[in-house]
N, C-alpha and C positions, 0 to 999 in steps of 0.2 A: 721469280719475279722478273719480268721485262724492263729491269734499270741494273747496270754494272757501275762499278768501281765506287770512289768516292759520295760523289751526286746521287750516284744510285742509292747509297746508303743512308743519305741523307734525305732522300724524298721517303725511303721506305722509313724512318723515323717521325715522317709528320702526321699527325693527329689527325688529319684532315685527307679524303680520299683526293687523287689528285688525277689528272687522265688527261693526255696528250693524243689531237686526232688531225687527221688533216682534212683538207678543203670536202674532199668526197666522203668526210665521217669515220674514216677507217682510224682502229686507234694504235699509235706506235708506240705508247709507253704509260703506262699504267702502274701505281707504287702497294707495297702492301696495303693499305687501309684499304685501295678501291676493292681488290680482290676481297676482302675480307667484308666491306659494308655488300657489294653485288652479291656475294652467296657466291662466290668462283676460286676459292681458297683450292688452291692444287690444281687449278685449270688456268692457260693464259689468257690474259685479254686480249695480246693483241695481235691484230689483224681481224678483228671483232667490229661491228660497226658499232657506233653507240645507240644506233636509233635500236639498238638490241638491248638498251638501258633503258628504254623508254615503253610505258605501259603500252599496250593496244590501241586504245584508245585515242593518245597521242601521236600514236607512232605514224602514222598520216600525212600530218601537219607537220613533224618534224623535220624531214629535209628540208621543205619548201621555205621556214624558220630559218633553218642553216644558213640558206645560199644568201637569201635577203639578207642574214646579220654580215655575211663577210663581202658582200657586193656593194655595198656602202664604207662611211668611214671608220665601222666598227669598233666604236669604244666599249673601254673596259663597260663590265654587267659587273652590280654587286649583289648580293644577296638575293637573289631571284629565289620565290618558293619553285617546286618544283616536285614530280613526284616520280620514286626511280622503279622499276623492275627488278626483282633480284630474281638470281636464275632457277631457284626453285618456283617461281610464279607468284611472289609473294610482293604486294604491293607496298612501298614508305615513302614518306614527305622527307625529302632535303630540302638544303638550301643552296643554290647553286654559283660561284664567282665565275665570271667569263674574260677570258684576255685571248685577244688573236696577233700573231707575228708574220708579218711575211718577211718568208726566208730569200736566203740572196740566188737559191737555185729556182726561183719563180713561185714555188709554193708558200699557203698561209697553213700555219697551223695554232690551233683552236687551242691553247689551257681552260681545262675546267677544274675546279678547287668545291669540291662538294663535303657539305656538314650534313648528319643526319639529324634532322628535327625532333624526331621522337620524343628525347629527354628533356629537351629545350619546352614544348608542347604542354608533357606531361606535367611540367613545373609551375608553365602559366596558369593551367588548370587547377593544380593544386592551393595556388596562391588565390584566384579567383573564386575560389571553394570556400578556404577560409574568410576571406572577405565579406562572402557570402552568407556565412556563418554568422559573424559578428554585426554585420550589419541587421538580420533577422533576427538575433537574440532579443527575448525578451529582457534578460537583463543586463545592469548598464555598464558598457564594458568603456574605462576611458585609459588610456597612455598618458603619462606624464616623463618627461623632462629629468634631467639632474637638480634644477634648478626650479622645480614643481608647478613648472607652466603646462598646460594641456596640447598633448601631442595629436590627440585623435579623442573622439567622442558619438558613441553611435546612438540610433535611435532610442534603442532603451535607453539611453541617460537623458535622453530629449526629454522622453515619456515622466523618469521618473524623477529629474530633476528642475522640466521645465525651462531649462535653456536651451534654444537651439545651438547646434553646435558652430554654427558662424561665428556665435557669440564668444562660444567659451575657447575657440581654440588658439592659442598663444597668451591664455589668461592664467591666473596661477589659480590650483584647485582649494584654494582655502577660499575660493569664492563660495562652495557648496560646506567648507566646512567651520562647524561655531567655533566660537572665540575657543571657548575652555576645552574644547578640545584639538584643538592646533598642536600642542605641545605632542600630545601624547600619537597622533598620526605621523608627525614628522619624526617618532623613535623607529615608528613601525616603518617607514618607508627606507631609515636608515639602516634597519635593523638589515630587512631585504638586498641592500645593495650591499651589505657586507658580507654577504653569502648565508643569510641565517633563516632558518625554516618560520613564517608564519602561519597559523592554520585560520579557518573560517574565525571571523569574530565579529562580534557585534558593536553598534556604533551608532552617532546618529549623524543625518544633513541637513541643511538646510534648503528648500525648494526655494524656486525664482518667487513664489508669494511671500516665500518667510517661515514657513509653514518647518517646521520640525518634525521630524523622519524617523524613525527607529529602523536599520539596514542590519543587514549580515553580508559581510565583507570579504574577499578572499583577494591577496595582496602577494604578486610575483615579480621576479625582474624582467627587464626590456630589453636584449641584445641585439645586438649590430650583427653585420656578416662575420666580423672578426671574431662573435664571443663576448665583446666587451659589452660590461652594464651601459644602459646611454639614462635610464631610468626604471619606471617601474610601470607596471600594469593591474587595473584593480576591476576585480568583478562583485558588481552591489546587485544585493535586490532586495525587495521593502521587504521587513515580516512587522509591519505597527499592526496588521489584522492577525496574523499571528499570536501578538503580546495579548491582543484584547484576548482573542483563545484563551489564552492563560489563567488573565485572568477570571473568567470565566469558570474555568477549572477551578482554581484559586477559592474560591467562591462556592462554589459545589464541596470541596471538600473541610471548608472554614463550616460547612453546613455541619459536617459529620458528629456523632456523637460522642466517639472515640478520639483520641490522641493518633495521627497518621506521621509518622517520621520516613523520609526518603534516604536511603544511605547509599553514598556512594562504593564502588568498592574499596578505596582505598580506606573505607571506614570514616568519610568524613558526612556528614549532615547535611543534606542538598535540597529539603524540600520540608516544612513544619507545614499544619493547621492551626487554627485560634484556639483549639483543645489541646494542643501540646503547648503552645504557650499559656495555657493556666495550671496544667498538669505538673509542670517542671519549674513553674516559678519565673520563666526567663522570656524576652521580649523575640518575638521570631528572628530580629537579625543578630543576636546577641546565639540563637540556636546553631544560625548558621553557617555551618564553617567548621563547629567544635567537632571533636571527636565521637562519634556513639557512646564511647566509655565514658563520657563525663555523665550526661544523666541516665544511661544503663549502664552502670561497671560492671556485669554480668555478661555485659553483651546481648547480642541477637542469640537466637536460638538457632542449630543447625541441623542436617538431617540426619547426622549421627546421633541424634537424642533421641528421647524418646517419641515416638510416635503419635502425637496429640496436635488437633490442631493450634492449641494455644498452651503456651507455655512460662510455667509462673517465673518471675523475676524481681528485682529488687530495682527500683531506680528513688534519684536521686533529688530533690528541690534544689535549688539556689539558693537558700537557706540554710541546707547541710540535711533536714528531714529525710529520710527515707520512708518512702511507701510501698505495696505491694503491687505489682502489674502482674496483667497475662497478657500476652505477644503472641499474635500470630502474623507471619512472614511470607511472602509471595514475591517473585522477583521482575521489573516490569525491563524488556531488552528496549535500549534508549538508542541515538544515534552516535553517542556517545559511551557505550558501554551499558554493564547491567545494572539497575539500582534497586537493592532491597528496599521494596516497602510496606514497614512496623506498623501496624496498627496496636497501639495500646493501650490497654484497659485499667482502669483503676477497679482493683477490687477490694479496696479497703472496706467497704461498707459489707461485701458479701462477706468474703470472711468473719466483719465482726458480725456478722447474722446466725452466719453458720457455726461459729462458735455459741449465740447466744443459744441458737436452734438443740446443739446436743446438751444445754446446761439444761434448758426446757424439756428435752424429753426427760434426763435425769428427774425431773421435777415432775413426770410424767402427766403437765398440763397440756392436755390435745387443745383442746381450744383456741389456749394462750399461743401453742407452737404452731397452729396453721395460720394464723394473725400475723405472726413474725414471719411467716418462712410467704406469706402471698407482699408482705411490703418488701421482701428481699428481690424480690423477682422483677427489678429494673433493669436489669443489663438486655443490653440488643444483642443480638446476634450479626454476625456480618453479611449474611444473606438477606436483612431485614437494611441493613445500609446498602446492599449492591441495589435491592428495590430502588430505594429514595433517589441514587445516583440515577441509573436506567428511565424512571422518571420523566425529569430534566432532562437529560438529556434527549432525550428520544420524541419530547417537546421539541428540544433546538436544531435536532435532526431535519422534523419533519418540516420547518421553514425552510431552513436554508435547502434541500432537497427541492423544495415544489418551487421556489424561487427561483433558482436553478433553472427547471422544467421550464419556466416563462420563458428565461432569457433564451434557451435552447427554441423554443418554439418561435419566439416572436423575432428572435434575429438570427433563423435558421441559414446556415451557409459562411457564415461570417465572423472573424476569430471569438467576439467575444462570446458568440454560442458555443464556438471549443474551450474558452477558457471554462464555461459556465457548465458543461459537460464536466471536465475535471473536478468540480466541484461536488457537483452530484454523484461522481465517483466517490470524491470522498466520506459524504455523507453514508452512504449507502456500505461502506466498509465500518463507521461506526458506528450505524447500525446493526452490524454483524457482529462487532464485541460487545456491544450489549445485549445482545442478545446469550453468548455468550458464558456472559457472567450472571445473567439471570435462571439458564441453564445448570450452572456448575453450582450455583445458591440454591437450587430447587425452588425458584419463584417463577422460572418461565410457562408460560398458559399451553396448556398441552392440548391438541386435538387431534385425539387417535381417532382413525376413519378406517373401514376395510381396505389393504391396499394387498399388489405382489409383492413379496421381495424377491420377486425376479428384476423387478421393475426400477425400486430402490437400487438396484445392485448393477443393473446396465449404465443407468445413466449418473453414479460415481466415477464407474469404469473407464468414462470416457473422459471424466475430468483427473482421476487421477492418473491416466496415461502420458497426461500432460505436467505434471507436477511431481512425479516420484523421479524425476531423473534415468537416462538411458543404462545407469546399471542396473538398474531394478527390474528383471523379467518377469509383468503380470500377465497373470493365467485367471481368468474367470470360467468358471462351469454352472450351470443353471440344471436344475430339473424342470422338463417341461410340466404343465398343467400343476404346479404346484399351489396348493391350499391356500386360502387368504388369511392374512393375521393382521388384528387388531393394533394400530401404531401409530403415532406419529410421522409421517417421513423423512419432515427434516430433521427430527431426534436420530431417524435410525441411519439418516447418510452422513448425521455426525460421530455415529458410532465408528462406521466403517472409512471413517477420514481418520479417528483418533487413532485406530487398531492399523492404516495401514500405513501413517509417521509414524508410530512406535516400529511398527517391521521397518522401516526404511532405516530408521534409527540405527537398528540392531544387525545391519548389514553395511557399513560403512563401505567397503572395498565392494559391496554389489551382491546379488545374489536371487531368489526368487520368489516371491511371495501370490499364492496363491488363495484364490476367493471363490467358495463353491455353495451351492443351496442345496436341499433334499428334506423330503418330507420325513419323519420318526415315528413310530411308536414308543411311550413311555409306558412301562410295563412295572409291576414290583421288583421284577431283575433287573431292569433299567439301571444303569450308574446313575443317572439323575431323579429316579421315581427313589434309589435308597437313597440319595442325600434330600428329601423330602419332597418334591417336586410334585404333584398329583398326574398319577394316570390320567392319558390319554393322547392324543392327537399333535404332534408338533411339526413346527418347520424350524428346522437349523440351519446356521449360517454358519462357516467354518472361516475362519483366516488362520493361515499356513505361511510362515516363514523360513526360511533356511538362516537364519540369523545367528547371534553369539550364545540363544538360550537363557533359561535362569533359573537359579539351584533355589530348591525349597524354601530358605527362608527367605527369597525373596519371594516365590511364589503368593508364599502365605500373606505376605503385607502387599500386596501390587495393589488391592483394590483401595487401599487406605488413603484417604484425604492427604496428600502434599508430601506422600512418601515415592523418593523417587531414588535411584541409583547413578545419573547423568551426573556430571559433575556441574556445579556452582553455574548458573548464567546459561544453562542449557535445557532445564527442564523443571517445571513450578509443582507434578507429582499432582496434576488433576485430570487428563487425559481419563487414564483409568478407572477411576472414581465416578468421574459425570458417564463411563460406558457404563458400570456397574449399576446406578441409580436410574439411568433410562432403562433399562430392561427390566431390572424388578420391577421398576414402576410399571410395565407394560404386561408384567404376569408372570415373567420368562426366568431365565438362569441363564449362568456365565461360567462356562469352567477353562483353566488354561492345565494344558500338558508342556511341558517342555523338559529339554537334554540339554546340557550346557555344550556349547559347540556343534549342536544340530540344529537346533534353530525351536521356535514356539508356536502353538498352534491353539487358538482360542475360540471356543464351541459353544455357539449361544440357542439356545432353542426359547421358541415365542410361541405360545397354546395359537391352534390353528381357530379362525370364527366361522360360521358357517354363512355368513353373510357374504355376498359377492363380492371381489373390488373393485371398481368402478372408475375405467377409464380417465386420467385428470390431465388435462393439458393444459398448462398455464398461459396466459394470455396477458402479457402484457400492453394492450392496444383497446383501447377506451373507444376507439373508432363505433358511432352508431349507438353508443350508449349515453341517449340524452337524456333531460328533464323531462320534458315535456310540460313546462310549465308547473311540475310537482311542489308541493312546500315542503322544507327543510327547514328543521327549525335547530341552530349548531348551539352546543352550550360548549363552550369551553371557558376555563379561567386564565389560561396563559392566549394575552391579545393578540400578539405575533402568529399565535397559530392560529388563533380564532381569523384573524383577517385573514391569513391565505385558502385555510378553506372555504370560506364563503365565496371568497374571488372564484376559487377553481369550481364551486357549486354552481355560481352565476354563468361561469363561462363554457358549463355545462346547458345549462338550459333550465334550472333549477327558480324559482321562487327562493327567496334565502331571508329568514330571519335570526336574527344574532341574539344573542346573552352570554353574562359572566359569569353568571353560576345561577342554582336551582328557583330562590325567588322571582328571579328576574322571568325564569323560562315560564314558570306558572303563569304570571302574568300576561305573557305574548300568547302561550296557548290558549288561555279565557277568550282571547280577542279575536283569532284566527284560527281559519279551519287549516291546522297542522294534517300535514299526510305522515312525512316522518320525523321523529325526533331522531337527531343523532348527537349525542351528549358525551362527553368523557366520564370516565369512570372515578379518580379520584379529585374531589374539588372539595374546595374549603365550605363548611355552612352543611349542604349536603351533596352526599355523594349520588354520583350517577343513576347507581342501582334506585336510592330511593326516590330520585323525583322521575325515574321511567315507572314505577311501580305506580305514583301519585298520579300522573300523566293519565297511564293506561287505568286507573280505576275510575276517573273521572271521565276519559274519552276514550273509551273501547276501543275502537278502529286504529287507534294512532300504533304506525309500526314503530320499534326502537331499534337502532345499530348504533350498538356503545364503540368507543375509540379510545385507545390506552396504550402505554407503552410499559405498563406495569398492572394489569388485574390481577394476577392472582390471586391476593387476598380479600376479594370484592363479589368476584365472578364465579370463582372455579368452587370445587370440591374437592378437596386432596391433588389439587392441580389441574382436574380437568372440566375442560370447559362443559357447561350442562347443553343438551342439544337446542332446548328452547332460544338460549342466548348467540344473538349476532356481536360480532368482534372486529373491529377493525385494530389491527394491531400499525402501534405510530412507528418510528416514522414512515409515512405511506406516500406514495405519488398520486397524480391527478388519478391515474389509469385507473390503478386498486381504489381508491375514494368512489369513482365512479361506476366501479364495477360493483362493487359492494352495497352502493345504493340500488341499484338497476337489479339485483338478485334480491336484495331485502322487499324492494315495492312486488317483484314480478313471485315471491316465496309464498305470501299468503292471502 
C-alpha cells in the first residue's frame, strides 16, 4: 500500500476507499479499501490517474469535470452517485465525497472518500419489495403498537375491514374488534410479546357497517433495528364463506343414514352427524371433545385385524345400554393432521333377524324365513351413501364452476376473473374426488369405447414425469401397431396413476419404474389361460419397479378393500382394489410378481376388440357451437342449477324452457314444439329415464341428453352405460354443455 507509518495505518483501517490525487489526476496515495474495492489488490495505484477509475463512457468528460471543479471555489461534494471502473473491466455504483486542499508548495490536491453502493441498493430494493408485497396482498396485514394503536394498515384491511387506513392509523384496533372478545385478543397479543408461539386461529371482526366476520388470524411480533418488541403484527383473511362450506358439508352428512364419527389422532372426537347423536344417546356438543373410548370402548378397528371391510363392535348409550355396531374406517389427511373417519352401523335389528333366520330354518319354514330374511335387508351399503353425497354435490359443483365461467368470461383481464379462475379450479378438483369415490364404490358410469393403450400410456407419461419427483427414473416402451381394447380411459389412466404412486411409494430414496405395452397370446399353457382367463388375443400393460418388493402374504391381500401396509395417516388401502375392480370390470386380469428388495412388477392383460380406435381429442372450446335458435327444454329439481344452465343455453343461442321436475316438463312439452329435452336423471315425483321414455312415446322426434352426477342406478347396466343413451356427466362447464347439445341435435 502507498501510505507509511502511523497515518498510513490508519487510512488503511478505514471502511471506506479513500484516494489522494492532484490537480492533473495523477494519484499519490491510495489506502487498502481503494485497492481492494478497484480490483488492484497487489498492484499500486499510484501514479495512476483516476480518470483510469472512471468507465469509458465518462472518461471524456472527466478531466474537463476536474479542472472546472478546482478552478473555482471548490467546495466540499457530498455523496455524489457515481459509477467506478474496476480493473478487471467490471462496472459499480459508489458514492463519492470530494474535499480539495491547496498546498503551501502551489499545488491543490483532490480527497476522495468513496462507499460502494451495492449493499446500500440491494437493501432498498429489498425493503421496496416487501413493501411491495404487503401492500398487494390480498390479505389484511396491520401493525400495532405496545399500547394497541394501529401502526400500519394495508389495502387488504381497507378491502376487508372497510376502513381506510387514514382513518385507522394511530387508532387503537379494538375499533375492528367486539366487545366479548377484547379480553381474549389482548392475552394473544400479550401472549406473543412474551416470546410465546401463536398458530393460525380463528376469530371474528367487526366491519366499518357493523357487519360480523368470521377471520383466521395468524399473530407475530414487531421489532425494531435493535431486536426489541415495539408491538405486534397480524395477518386476517375472511373464511365466513368457508364456514357456510361447512356447513353445507354439515348438512350432507346430517343427511347420511349411518352414524359418521371424525377422530382425531390423539383419539379425541372432532366431527359427529344427527345419526350419532341418536345412536349414542348424546347431544353433538356433549360428542365433542370426548374420547372415542367413551362411546366405542372397543375402540376403532385397525389394519392389524382382520381383513373385512366392517368391523363388529360394541358401543356404548348415555344411558349405560350397549348395542352392536359394525365400523368401517378410512383416514381423510386434513391441514391439521390425519382424522379417522367411523362410519357406524347399528345392527341390532340384523342380528336379531339373523338369529331369528337360523331358529326359522330349524323350523324349516321357507316361506316364513324368506319374509324374515327380505324385511332384514335394510341396511345401505356405503357405496349406496358415496352415490347420495356425489349427488349434491356435483349439483353444487356444477353452479359454482359455471358461475365462475361468467365471471372469467365477463370480466376477462381483471383480478376478479383470477379470483374467479381459482374458484373453478377448485371446483373442478371436487370434482375429481367425486368422482373418485364413486369409482372406488363401483357407482361410477363407465363408457368403454375402442381406444390404444399406446395412447392412454403416452399421455399419463407426460403428466407423470411431472409429479413422480426427480428420483424416480421413468422408462415408457410402446409396441407399435398394437391391437385396440375395449375401456374406459379415464378408468385406465387411473389405473396407471395408482400402480405408479404405489411404485414411487416403494422407492423412497429413488429408483426406476418402468411402463411397457405388447400384444399376448393366451393359450392353455398361458399362466393366465391356467388361472381361468379364456384363450385368446390380449394386450398387456406391464408396471415395473425397482422398489422394497412384497412377500407373499402380503401379496395375497394387496387386492383387498382397505388392506394396506403404510403406516397410520399414509395410505386408506383402496388404490389396489379400485385397479383390481376396473379391470375385471373391463374383461381383463391382474397379476403381481415380486422379490422383497428387488422391487414389484404388476401385469395386466385386457381381451383385445376388433373394432378400431378412434382418434379423440378433446376440446375444450365451445367456440361456433350455437343454438341456432334450437328448443331446449332443461328439467332439473335443484334451482341453482336449473338457472345456470338455462343462462348458459340462452347465451348459447338456444330457445330455453325450464321445469322442476317431470309433470311440470309434460306440460311445457304439450304446448311447444321441443327439439331437445335435456332432463336430469334423479328427481323426486319421477325420474328422468321415465318422463324421456313418456316424452319420446308421445313425440317421437324429440332428442334426449340426460345430465347427472350420479346415474348409475338409473342408466347403466352393471355400470355401463347402454349405447342408445346420451350423458352429460355434472359438474360440467358451458363448453361440454354445449358440445353435448350440438353432438346430440347433429347424432340423429
Amino acid at each position: 500500500m502507498e501510505s507509511t507509518g502511523i497515518p498510513g495505518l490508519l487510512l488503511d483501517s478505514a471502511p471506506d476507499a479513500i484516494i489522494v490525487s492532484r490537480t492533473d489526476g495523477t494519484i499519490t496515495m491510495a489506502n487498502r479499501r481503494a485497492h481492494d474495492m478497484f480490483g488492484y489488490a497487489g498492484q499500486a495505484m499510484v501514479g495512476r490517474s483516476v480518470d483510469d477509475l472512471v468507465p469509458g463512457e465518462s472518461r471524456g468528460r472527466h478531466p474537463g469535470q476536474r479542472v472546472e471543479y478546482l478552478s473555482g471555489a471548490h467546495p466540499p461534494m457530498r455523496r455524489r452517485p457515481l459509477r467506478g471502473l474496476r480493473g478487471d473491466g467490471t462496472v459499480f455504483p459508489v458514492e463519492i465525497s470530494l474535499a480539495a486542499l491547496d498546498a503551501p508548495d502551489g499545488e491543490t490536491y483532490v480527497t476522495a472518500v468513496l462507499r460502494d453502493d451495492t449493499a446500500h441498493r440491494e437493501a432498498a430494493r429489498t425493503s421496496s419489495l416487501l413493501a411491495s408485497i404487503v401492500q398487494s396482498s390480498h390479505d389484511a396485514i396491520v401493525t400495532i403498537d405496545l399500547d394497541s394503536r394501529v401502526l400500519s394498515w394495508n389495502p387488504g384491511a381497507e378491502a376487508l375491514y372497510g376502513h381506510p387506513a387514514a382513518a385507522m392509523i394511530g387508532r387503537s384496533i379494538d375499533l375492528i374488534i367486539p366487545e366479548d372478545r377484547r379480553g381474549d385478543e389482548d392475552q394473544v397479543r400479550l401472549m406473543v410479546r412474551l416470546g410465546g408461539r401463536v398458530d393460525r386461529y380463528r376469530s371474528v371482526r367487526r366491519t366499518a357497517k357493523g357487519e360480523i366476520i368470521t377471520v383466521s388470524t395468524l399473530v407475530s411480533p414487531l421489532l425494531d433495528e435493535q431486536g426489541s418488541i415495539v408491538g405486534t403484527t397480524s395477518i386476517t383473511r375472511d373464511i365466513s364463506d368457508r364456514e357456510r362450506a361447512e356447513a353445507r358439508v354439515q348438512a350432507i352428512l346430517d343427511a347420511a343414514p349411518d352414524a359418521v364419527l371424525g377422530v382425531a389422532e390423539d383419539g379425541e372426537i372432532v366431527l359427529v352427524n344427527a345419526e350419532a347423536e341418536r345412536l349414542f344417546g348424546r347431544p353433538g356438543h356433549v360428542l365433542l371433545h370426548l374420547p372415542v373410548s367413551v362411546p366405542l370402548p372397543d375402540g376403532l378397528p385397525t389394519i392389524e385385524e382382520p381383513d373385512q371391510r366392517w368391523a363388529t363392535r360394541r358401543a356404548v348409550r348415555a344411558d349405560g345400554a350397549e348395542l352392536p355396531v359394525d365400523i368401517a374406517c378410512s383416514d381423510l389427511h386434513t391441514d391439521t393432521g390425519v382424522v379417522t373417519v367411523a362410519v357406524v352401523r347399528d345392527i341390532t335389528e340384523r342380528l336379531a333377524a339373523e338369529e331369528e333366520r337360523r331358529r326359522l330354518r330349524e323350523e324349516a319354514d321357507s316361506q316364513r324365513l324368506e319374509a324374515r330374511i327380505q324385511q332384514t335387508q335394510r341396511l345401505e351399503s356405503l357405496g349406496q351413501l358415496a352415490g347420495g353425497i356425489a349427488h349434491d354435490f356435483n349439483n353444487l359443483l356444477a353452479v359454482i364452476l359455471n358461475y365462475a365461467s361468467f365471471i372469467i368470461e365477463d370480466a376477462a383481464g381483471t383480478p376478479p376473473a383470477s379470483d374467479a379462475e381459482q374458484i373453478a379450479r377448485a371446483a373442478r378438483r371436487g370434482s375429481d374426488l367425486t368422482h373418485q369415490l364413486l369409482a372406488f364404490a363401483r357407482r361410477e358410469v363407465i363408457r368403454p369405447r375402442p381406444l390404444s393403450l399406446n395412447t392412454v400410456v403416452t399421455e399419463v407419461h407426460q403428466m407423470l414425469e411431472r409429479s413422480l419427483g426427480e428420483h424416480i427414473a421413468l422408462t415408457v416402451r410402446t409396441t407399435e401397431d398394437l391391437p385396440s381394447v375395449m375401456a374406459d380411459p379415464g378408468q385406465l389412466e387411473q389405473v396407471l396413476v395408482n400402480l405408479a404412486v404405489n411404485a414411487r411409494d416403494a422407492m423412497p430414496t429413488g429408483g426406476r419404474l418402468t411402463i411397457d405395452t405388447a400384444p399376448v397370446e393366451v393359450d392353455a399353457e398361458h399362466a393366465a389361460g391356467r388361472a381361468g382367463l379364456p384363450v385368446g388375443r390380449y394386450v398387456r400393460l406391464r408396471v415395473s419397479d425397482t422398489g422394497t418388493g412384497m412377500p407373499k402374504e402380503v401379496i395375497d391381500k394387496a387386492f383387498e378393500p382397505f388392506f394396506t401396509t403404510k403406516p397410520s395417516g399414509q395410505g386408506t388401502g383402496l388404490g389396489l382394489a379400485t385397479v383390481y375392480g376396473i379391470i375385471t370390470q373391463a374383461g381383463g386380469t391382474v397379476q403381481i410378481y415380486s422379490e422383497a428388495g428387488i422391487g414389484t412388477t404388476f401385469t395386466i392383460l385386457l381381451p383385445v376388440t376388433d373394432a378400431e380406435a378412434a382418434a379423440y381429442v378433446p376440446d375444450d372450446s365451445a367456440a361456433g357451437l350455437t343454438g341456432h335458435g334450437a328448443t331446449v327444454l332443461v328439467v332439473e329439481d335443484e334451482s341453482a342449477l336449473r338457472e345456470v344452465t338455462c343462462r348458459i343455453l340462452t347465451r348459447g343461442g338456444y330457445t330455453v324452457l325450464a321445469a322442476d321436475g317431470g309433470d311440470e316438463a309434460l306440460r311445457l312439452a304439450a304446448g311447444n314444439d321441443i327439439d331437445v329435452l335435456l332432463t336430469d336423471v334423479i328427481m323426486p315425483n319421477m325420474l328422468g329415464k321415465d318422463l324421456a321414455d313418456a316424452v319420446r312415446s308421445r313425440w317421437p322426434g324429440t332428442k334426449v341428453l340426460f345430465m347427472s352426477g350420479y346415474a348409475q342406478p338409473v342408466l347403466t347396466t352393471h355400470g355401463t352405460l347402454a349405447a342408445d343413451v346420451h350423458l352429460l356427466e355434472k359438474p360440467f362447464t358451458s363448453a361440454e354443455l354445449m358440445r353435448a347439445l350440438h353432438e346430440e341435435i347433429q347424432a340423429r
